[in-house]
RODO-2510 file (C-alpha; in nm, 4 decimals, decimal comma):
residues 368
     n   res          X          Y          Z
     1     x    -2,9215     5,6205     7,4265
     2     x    -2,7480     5,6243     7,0568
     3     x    -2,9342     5,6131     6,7842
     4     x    -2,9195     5,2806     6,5473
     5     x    -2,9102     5,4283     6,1729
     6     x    -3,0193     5,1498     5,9461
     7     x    -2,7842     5,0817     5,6474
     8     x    -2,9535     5,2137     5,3617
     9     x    -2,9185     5,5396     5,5840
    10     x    -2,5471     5,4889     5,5819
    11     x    -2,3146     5,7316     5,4046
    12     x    -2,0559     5,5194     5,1574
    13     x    -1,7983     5,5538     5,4007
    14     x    -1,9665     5,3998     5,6766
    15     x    -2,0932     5,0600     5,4678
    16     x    -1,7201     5,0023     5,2857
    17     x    -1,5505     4,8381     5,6409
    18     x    -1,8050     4,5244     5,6026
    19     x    -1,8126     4,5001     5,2061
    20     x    -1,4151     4,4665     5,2346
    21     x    -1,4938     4,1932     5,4733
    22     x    -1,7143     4,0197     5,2607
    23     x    -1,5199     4,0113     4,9754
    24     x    -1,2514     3,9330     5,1415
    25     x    -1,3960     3,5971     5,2634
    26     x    -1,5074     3,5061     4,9248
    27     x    -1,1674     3,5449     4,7881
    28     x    -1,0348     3,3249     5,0414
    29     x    -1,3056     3,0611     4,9422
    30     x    -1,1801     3,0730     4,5764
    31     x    -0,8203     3,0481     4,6476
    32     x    -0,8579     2,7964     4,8622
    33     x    -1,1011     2,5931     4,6280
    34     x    -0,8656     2,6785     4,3605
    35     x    -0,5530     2,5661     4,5238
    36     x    -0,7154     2,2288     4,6544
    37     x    -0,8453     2,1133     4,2451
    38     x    -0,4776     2,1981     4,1305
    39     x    -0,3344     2,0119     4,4054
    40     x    -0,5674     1,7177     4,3132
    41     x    -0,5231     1,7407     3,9333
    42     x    -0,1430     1,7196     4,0025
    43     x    -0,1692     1,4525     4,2009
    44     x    -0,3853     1,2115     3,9423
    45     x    -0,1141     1,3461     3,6734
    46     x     0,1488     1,1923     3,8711
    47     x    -0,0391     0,8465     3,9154
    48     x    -0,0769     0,8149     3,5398
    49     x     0,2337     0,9684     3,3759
    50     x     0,2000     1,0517     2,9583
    51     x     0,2468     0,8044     2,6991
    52     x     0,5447     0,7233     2,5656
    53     x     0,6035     0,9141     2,2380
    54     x     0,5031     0,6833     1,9548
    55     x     0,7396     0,5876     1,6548
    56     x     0,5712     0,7139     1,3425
    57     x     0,8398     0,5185     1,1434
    58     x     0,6983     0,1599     1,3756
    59     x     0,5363     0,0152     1,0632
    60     x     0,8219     0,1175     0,8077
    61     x     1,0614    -0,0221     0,9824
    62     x     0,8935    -0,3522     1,0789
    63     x     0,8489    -0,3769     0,7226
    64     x     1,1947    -0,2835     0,6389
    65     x     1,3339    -0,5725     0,9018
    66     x     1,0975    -0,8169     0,6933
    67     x     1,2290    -0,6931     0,3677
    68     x     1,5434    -0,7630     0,4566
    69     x     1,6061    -1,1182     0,4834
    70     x     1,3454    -1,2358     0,2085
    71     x     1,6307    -1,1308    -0,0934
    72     x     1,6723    -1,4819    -0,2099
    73     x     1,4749    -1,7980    -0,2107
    74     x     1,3681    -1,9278     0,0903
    75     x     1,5242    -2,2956     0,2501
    76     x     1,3384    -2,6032     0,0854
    77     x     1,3555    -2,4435    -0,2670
    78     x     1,6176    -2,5277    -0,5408
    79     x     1,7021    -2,3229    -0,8058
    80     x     1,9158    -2,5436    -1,0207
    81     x     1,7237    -2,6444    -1,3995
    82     x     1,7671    -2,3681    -1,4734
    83     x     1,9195    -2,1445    -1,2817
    84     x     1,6788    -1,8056    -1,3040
    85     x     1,6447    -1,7337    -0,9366
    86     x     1,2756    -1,9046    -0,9691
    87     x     1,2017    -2,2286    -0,7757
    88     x     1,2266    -2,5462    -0,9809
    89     x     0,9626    -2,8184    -1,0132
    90     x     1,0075    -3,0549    -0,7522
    91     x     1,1221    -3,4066    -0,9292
    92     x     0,9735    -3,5873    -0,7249
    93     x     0,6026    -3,6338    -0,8882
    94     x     0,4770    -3,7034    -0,5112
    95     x     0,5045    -3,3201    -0,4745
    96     x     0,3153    -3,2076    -0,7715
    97     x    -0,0132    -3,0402    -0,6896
    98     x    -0,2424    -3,2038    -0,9281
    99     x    -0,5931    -3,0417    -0,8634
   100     x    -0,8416    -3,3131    -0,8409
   101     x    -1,0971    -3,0521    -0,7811
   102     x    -1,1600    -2,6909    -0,8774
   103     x    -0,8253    -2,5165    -0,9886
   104     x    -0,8517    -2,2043    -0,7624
   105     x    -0,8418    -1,8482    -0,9285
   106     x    -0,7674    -1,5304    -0,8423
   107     x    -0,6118    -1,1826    -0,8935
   108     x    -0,4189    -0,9349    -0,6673
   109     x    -0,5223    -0,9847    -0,3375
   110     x    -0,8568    -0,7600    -0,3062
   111     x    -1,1494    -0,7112    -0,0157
   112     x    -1,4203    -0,7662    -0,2935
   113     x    -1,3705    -1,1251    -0,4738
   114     x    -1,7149    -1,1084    -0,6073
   115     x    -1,6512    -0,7855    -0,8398
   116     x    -1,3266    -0,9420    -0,9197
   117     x    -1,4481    -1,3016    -1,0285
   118     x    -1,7045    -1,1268    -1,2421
   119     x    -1,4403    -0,8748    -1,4089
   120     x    -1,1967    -1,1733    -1,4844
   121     x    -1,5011    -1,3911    -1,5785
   122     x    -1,3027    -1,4418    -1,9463
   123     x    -0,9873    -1,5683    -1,8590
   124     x    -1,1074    -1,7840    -1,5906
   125     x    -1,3191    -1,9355    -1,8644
   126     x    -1,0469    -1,9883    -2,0993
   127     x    -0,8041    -2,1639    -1,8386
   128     x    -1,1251    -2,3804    -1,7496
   129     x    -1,1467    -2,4599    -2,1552
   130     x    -0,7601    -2,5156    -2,1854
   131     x    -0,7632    -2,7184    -1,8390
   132     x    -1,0508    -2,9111    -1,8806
   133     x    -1,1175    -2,7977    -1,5188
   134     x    -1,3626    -2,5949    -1,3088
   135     x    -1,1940    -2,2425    -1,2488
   136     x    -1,3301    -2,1106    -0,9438
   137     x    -1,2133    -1,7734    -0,7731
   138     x    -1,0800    -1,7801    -0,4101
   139     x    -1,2717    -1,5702    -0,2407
   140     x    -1,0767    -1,6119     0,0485
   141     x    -0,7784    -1,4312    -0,0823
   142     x    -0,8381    -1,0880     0,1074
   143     x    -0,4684    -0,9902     0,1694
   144     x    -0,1323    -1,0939     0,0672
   145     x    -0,0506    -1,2385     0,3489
   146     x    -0,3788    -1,4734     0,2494
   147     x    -0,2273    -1,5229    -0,0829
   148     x     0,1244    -1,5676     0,0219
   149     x     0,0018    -1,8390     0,2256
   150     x    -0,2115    -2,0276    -0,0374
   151     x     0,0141    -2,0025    -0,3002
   152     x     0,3346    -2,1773    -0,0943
   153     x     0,0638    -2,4704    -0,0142
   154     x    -0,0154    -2,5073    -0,3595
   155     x    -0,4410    -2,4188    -0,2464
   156     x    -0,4202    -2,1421    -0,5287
   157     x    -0,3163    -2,2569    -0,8969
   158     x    -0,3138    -1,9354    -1,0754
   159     x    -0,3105    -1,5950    -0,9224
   160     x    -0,1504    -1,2268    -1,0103
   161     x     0,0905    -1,0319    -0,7687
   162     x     0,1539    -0,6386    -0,8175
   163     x     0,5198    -0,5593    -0,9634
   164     x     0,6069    -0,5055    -0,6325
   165     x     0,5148    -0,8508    -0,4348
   166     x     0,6785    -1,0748    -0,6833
   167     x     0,9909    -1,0890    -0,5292
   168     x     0,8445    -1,1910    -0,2095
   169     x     0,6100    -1,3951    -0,3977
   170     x     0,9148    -1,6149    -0,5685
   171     x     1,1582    -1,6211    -0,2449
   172     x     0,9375    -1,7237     0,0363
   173     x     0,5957    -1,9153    -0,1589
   174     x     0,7513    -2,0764    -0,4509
   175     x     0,5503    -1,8548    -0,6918
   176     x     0,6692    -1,8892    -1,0707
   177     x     0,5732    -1,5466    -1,2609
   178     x     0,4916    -1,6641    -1,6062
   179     x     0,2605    -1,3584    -1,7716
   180     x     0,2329    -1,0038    -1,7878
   181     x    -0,0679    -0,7839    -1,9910
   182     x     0,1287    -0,6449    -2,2992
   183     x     0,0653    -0,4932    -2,6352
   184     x     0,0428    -0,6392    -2,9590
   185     x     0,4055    -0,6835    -3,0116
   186     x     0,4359    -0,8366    -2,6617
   187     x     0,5602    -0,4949    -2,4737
   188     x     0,4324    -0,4329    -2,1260
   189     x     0,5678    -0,1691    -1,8374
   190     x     0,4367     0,1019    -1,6494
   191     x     0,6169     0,4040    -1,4783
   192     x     0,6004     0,5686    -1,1416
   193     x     0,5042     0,9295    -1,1117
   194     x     0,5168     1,1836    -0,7933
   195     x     0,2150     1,3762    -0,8746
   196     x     0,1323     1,7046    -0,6617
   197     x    -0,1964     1,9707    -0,7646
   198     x    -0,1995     2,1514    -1,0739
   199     x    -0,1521     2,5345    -0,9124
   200     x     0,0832     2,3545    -0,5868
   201     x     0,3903     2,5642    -0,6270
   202     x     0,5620     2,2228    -0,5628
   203     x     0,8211     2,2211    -0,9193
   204     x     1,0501     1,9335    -0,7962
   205     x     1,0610     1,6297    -0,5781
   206     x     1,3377     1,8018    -0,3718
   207     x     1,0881     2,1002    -0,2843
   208     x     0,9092     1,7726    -0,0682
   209     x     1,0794     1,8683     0,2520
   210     x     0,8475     1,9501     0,5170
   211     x     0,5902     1,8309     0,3035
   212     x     0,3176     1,5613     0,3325
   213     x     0,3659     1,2742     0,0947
   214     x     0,1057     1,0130     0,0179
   215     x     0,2123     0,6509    -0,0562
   216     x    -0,0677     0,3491    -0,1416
   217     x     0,1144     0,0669     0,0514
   218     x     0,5078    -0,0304     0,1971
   219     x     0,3762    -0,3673    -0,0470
   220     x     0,3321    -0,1921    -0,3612
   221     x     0,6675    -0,1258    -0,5803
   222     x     0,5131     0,2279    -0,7503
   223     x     0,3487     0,3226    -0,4325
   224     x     0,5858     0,3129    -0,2170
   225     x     0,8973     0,1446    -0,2698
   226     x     1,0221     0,2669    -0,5724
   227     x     0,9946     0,6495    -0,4394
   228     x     1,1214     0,6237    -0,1337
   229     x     1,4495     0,4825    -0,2998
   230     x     1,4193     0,8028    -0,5024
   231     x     1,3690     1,0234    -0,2710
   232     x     1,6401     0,9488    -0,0591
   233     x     1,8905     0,8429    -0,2982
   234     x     1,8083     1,1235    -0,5821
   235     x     1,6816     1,4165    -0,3049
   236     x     1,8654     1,3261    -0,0025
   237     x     1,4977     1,3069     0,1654
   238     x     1,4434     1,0902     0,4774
   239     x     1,0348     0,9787     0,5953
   240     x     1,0039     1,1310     0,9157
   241     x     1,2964     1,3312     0,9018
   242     x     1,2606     1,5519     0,5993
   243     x     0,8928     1,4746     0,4966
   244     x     0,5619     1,3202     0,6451
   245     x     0,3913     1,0386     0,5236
   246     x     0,0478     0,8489     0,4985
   247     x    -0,1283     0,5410     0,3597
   248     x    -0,3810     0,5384     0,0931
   249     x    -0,4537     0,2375     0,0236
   250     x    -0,5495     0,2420    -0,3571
   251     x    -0,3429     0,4421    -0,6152
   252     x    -0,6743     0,6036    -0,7470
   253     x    -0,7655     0,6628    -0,4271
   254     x    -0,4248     0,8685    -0,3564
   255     x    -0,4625     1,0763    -0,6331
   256     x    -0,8253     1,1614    -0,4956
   257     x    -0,6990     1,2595    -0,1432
   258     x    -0,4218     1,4628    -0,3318
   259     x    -0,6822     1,6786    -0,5052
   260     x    -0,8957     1,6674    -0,1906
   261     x    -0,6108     1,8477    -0,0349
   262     x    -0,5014     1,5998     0,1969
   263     x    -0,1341     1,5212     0,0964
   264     x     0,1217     1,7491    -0,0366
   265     x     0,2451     1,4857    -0,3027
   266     x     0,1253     1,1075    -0,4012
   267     x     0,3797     0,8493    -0,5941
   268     x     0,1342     0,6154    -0,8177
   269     x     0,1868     0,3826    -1,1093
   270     x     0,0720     0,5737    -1,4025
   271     x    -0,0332     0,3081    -1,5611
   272     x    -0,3307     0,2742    -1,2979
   273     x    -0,4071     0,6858    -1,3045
   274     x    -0,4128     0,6621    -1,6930
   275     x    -0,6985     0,3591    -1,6857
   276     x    -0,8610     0,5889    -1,3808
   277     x    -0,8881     0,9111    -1,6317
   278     x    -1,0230     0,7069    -1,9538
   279     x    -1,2908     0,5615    -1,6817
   280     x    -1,3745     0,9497    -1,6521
   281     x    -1,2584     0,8530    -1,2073
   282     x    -1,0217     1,1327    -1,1328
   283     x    -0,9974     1,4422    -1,3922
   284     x    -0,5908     1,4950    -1,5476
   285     x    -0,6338     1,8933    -1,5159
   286     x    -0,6451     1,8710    -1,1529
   287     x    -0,3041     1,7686    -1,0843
   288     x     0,0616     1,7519    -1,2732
   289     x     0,3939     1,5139    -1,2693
   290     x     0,6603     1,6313    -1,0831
   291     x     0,8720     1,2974    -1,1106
   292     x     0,8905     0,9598    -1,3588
   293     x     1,0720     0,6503    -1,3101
   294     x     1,2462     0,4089    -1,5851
   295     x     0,9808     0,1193    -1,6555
   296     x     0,9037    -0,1245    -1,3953
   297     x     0,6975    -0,4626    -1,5221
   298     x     0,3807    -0,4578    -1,4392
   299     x     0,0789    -0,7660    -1,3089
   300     x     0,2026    -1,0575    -1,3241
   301     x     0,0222    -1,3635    -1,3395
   302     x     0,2122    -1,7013    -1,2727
   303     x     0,1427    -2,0503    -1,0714
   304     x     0,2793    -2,2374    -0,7498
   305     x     0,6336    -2,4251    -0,8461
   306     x     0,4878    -2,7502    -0,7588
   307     x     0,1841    -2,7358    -1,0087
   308     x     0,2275    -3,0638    -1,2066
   309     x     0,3787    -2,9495    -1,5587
   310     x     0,1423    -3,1058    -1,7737
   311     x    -0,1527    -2,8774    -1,5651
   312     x     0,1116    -2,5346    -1,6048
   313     x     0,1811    -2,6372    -1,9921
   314     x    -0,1823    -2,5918    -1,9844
   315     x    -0,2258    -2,3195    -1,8282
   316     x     0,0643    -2,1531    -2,0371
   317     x    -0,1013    -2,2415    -2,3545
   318     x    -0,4256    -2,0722    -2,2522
   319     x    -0,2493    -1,6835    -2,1070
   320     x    -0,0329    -1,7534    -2,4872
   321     x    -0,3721    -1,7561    -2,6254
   322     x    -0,5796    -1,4929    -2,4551
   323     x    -0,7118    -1,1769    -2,6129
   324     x    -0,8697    -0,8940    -2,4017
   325     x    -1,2281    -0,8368    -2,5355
   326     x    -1,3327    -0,4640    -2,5502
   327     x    -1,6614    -0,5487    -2,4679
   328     x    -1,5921    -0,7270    -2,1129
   329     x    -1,5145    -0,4961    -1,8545
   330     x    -1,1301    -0,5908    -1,7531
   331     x    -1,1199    -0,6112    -2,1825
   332     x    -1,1800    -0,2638    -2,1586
   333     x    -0,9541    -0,1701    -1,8914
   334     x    -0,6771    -0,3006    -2,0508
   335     x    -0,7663    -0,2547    -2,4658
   336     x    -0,7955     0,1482    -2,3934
   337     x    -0,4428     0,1101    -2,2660
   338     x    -0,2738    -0,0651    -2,6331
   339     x    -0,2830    -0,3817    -2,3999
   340     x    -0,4175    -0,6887    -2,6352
   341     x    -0,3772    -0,9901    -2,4506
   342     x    -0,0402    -1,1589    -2,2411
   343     x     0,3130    -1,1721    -2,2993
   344     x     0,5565    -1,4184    -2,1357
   345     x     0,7896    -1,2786    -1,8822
   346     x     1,1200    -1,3399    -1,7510
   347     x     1,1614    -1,2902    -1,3965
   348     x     1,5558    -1,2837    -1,3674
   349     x     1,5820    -0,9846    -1,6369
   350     x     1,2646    -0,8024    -1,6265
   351     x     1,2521    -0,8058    -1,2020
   352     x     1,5889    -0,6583    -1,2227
   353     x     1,5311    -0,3028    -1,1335
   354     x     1,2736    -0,3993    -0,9189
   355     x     1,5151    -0,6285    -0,7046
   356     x     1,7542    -0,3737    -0,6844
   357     x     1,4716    -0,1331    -0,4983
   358     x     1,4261    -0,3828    -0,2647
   359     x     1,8125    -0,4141    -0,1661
   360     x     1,8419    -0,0292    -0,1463
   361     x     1,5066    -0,0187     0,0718
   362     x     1,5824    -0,2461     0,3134
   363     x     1,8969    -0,0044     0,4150
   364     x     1,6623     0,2949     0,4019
   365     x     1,6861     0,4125     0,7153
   366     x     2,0893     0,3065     0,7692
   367     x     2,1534     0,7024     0,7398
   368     x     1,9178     0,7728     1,0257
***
């Protein structure tokens, strides 16, 4: 009868045969478990298949489509007496918007209508002195679509576009620009500048490529409008193709996120970043021009073309009169800038330049 030698009595040799075994079933296990979740994942891949890749330039080019085919007044204006490409007053009086009520108010189209009825507190009360009406603000101006829209039905009597919404402003709600902020002697204009950080080895707009570039809004003529023009027809730089590009918003905000690190290069109206550094809101050391435009107009205030002409000889009368107080808060804004009260504008001549931006834009991407 043999002996039965338990294993820990076992030389090495004797124990490997059944550890191979062992291992060799666990293996096995893996693979298999292995194989069977890759075969699986594949299989869910297949049932829901990737995104299409998305179109960064969407938006812009929406935009650009829109751009397009608002270049000249819109049907059911006339432009005849005179001819200035501004809509005329209609002659028949049954058109006129006569304000019974409260002659809405308001400023560039803005998310807080409370902090901006209290800034422009002044004027309002000088067009309700030169009016003889209640000015109230319309708070429910939160976009320029909302403005657009209030302005064409004559709801909003006096309100301010940026530079670069007047065009739209005039060709598709009848909007009449009338006023701009200016300096004693009746001179207003504002440039835009491609800032980058002080120590960004950036030196010239054409050193942009491959770069991130920071724009406030497609609406906004010094934001975005005006330096995409340049940079394509100065640089020979593309969005998408030569450079990235985001959104900011605000044009204090941009040059914030520039410092922050977060774009490569923001285009702003200077006029804006100059107010921003005497308010002690950004600091001028931090960052450094790269690029500056000719002047561009800036604000503009003006009225809806069917506003009954006695109530915008009125209103005229009281933007002629206006001085910016120092001690009122948008009196400040504008006083620390040589800004001293309004000066009338002329849309045909000083909208020029700005015009012409909005021709070359809407062929912006032609090249592509």
């Amino acid at each position: 009868m043999s002996e039965t030698v338990p294993a820990w009595g076992r030389s090495e040799s004797e124990q490997q045969p059944q550890r191979k075994s062992s291992w060799a079933y666990t293996l096995a296990v893996v693979v298999l478990l292995v194989v069977g979740a890759t075969g699986y994942f594949l299989y869910v891949e297949s049932q829901n298949p990737p995104p299409p890749p998305v179109d960064e330039l969407a938006g812009l080019r929406e935009y650009l489509a829109h751009l397009s085919g608002h270049q000249k007044l819109a049907d059911g204006y006339v432009d005849t007496d005179p001819q200035d490409l501004v809509a005329d007053t209609p002659k028949d009086p049954a058109k006129w918007v006569t304000v019974n009520g409260a002659l809405m108010f308001s400023v560039v189209a803005t998310d807080d209508p409370v902090l901006a009825a209290e800034q422009w507190r002044p004027l309002m009360a000088a067009l309700g002195a030169a009016t003889g009406k209640n000015v109230k603000y319309a708070d429910d101006v939160r976009t320029v679509e909302d403005q657009l829209a209030a302005v064409r039905d004559g709801r909003l009597h006096v309100t301010a576009f940026n530079t670069g919404a007047v065009p739209g402003a005039v060709n598709t709600a009848g909007f009449v620009p009338l006023f701009a902020p200016a300096d004693a002697r009746g001179r207003f204009g504002y440039e835009m500048e491609i800032l980058v950080r002080a120590d960004s080895p950036i030196k010239t707009p054409a050193d942009l490529k491959g770069k991130t570039v920071g724009f406030v809004a497609l609406s906004s003529n010094s934001g975005a409008k005006a330096p995409l023009v340049a940079l394509k027809d100065e640089f020979r730089l593309l969005p998408g193709r030569d450079y990235r590009y985001a959104m900011t918003g605000d044009h204090v905000r941009s040059v914030k996120e520039l410092v922050a690190g977060r774009h490569d290069a923001v285009c702003v109206a200077n006029d804006l970043v100059r107010r921003a550094e005497a308010a002690g809101e950004v600091d001028k050391t931090r960052y450094r021009s790269i690029y500056t435009s000719r002047s561009f107009p800036p604000l503009c205030f003006g009225v809806p073309h069917q506003l009954a002409p006695d109530l915008r000889a009125k209103v005229t009368a009281a933007f002629a009169a206006f001085k910016f107080d120092p001690a009122t808060p948008v009196g400040k804004r504008y006083t620390v800038q040589g800004k001293t009260g309004f000066a009338p504008v002329n849309y045909e001549k000083d909208w020029e330049f700005v015009r012409k931006i909005d021709e070359a834009l809407s062929h912006l991407l032609d090249a592509k």
